[in-house]
C-alpha positions in Angstrom: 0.0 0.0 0.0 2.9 2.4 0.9 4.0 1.8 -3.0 0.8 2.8 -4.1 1.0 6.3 -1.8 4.9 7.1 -3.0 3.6 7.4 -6.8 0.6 9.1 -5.6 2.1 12.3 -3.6 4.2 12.4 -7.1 1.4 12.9 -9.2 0.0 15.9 -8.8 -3.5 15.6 -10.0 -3.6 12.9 -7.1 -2.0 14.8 -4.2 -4.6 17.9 -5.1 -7.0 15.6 -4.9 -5.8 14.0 -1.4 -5.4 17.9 -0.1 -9.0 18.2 -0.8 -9.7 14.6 0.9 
């Protein structure tokens, strides 16, 4: 699961997303 959040925080799209969570 970490794997899946490493790529994530470098996308972007995804980390504005999470920010908004």
């Amino acid at each position: 699961m970490s794997t899946l959040k490493k790529p994530n925080l470098a996308d972007p799209k995804l980390r504005a997303k999470l920010a908004k969570g």
